[in-house]
C-alpha positions in Angstrom: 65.2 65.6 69.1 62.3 67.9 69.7 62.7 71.6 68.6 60.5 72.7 71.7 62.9 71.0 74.3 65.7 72.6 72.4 64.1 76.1 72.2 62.7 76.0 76.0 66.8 75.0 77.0 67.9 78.1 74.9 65.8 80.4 76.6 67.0 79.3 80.0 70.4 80.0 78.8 69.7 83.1 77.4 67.8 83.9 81.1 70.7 83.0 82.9 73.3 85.1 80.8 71.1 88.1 80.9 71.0 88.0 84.4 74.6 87.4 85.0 75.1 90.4 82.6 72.6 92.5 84.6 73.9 91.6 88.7 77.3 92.5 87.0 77.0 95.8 85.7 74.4 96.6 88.6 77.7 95.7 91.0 80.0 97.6 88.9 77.7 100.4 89.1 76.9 100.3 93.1 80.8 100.1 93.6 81.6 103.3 91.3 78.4 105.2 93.2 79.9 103.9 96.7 83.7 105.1 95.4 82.5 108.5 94.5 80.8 109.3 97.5 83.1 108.6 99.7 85.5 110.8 97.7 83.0 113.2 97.9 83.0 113.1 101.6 86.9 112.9 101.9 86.7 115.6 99.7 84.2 118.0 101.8 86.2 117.3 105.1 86.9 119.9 107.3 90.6 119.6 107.7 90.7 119.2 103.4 89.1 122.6 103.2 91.8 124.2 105.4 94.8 123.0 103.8 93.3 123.9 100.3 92.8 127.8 102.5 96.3 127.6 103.4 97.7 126.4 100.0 95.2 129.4 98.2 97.0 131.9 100.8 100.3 130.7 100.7 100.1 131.2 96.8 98.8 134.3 96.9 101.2 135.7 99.3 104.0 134.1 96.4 102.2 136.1 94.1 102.2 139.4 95.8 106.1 138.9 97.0 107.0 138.3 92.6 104.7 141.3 92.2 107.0 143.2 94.9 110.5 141.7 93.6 109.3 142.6 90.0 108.3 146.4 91.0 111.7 146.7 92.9 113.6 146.0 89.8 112.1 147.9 87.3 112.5 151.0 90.0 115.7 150.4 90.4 116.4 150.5 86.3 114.6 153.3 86.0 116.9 155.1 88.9 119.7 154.0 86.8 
């Protein structure tokens, strides 16, 4: 058995894994990019921005309304 043959068959192995290793990741990596983009887009859409301008003014106007309830109570104990 020559050590040579052996060492050149290694190195092919070891070629081959690394690249495996590589074209994986590199997928994994394009797939993530592709994924956040696209949420990114979904994200940034025009009829995503108005519900989010509703949902701010709807919780505002909740606000305001507990603010109201809260000041009509404490007038009405100090009345008392």
């Amino acid at each position: 058995m020559n050590w040579e043959r052996v060492w050149n068959v290694l190195r092919w192995v070891l070629a081959v894994l690394a690249a495996g290793f590589v074209g994986h990741f590199g997928r994994v990596l394009a797939e993530w990019i592709i994924h956040r983009r696209a949420r990114r887009t979904e994200a940034s859409s025009p009829e995503r921005y108005a519900a989010e301008l509703e949902k701010k003014r709807v919780k505002a106007q909740m606000k305001l309304e507990k603010k109201r309830i809260k000041a009509e109570a404490k007038r009405r104990k100090k009345e008392e």
